[in-house]
Phi, psi and omega in degrees: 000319171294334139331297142337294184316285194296351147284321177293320182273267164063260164295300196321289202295345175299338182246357146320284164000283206298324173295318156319309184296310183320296194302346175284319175284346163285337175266136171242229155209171178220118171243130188223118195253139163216147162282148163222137190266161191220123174278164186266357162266005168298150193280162184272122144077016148244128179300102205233171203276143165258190151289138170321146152228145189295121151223128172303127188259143179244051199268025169263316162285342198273359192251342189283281180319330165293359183056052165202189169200195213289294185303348156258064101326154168217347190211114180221125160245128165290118191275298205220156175206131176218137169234130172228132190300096173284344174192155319344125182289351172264341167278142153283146179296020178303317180272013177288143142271312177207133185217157206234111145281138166240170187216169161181155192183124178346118124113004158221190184257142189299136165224181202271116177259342154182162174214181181207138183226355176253084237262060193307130175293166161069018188260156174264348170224140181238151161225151215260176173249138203271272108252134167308307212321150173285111197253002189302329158314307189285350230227308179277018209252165211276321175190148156222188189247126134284121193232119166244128153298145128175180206255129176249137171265015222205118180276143152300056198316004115247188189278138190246139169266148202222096169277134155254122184249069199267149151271103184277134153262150203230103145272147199242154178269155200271003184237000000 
């Protein structure tokens, strides 16, 4: 009996084992940069809408080169989202208070895809926290839209150009 036992706990852990690995060779990432621009006329100490920006998803050749394709998808997370002041090369986030990424996309519903509400002063790149939520809609989907809120305490002397650079992680099913 004791045998048995200790064959049966064996395989559970060999194929535990053995499922990690699939899923490791199954997951990969999607990386994607957008500008978002902040006018130097944005309002103070209110939360305001930026302009939308439109992304074209190119996750169909990234699923290809990954050897799957949208419908073995099985997972999309946002691992990161870092945003950096590309210009001015001299402004900083001081003048941020809180800022809001939202995702939407044909045939779901918009959520919050990562914020930030504690703004460390004196940095020129931040990263935001990302949303738990399941993104396999926006991510297989042909494009999707980004919306940012946020908030400024601060005037801006000019317009700040912003690169957002989020990481998707992607697992896919082997069949």
């Amino acid at each position: 009996m004791k045998k048995v036992l200790f064959l049966f706990t064996a395989l559970l852990l060999i194929g535990a084992a053995a499922c990690k690995k699939v899923d490791k060779l199954l997951t990969f990432y999607v990386e994607d940069s957008q500008n978002i621009r902040i006018s130097s006329n944005f309002p103070l100490g209110i939360a305001t809408q930026l302009a939308p920006v439109a992304v074209t998803t190119n996750s169909s050749q990234s699923f290809a080169n990954n050897d799957t394709r949208a419908d073995l998808v099985k997972d999309v997370k946002l691992d990161k989202l870092t945003l950096t002041i590309t210009d001015p090369s001299s402004q900083n986030f001081d003048f941020l208070q809180s800022i809001e990424i939202r995702i939407s996309a044909d045939g779901a519903d918009e959520i919050v895809l990562a914020s930030a509400s504690s703004i460390p002063q004196g940095q020129r790149t931040i990263t935001l926290t990302p949303t738990a939520a399941k993104l396999d809609a926006y991510l297989k989907a042909s494009q999707y839209t980004l919306k940012t809120r946020a908030t400024v305490g601060r005037n801006v002397p000019q317009d700040v150009t912003v690169r957002a650079d989020s990481r998707f992680k992607v697992t896919a099913d082997p069949l």
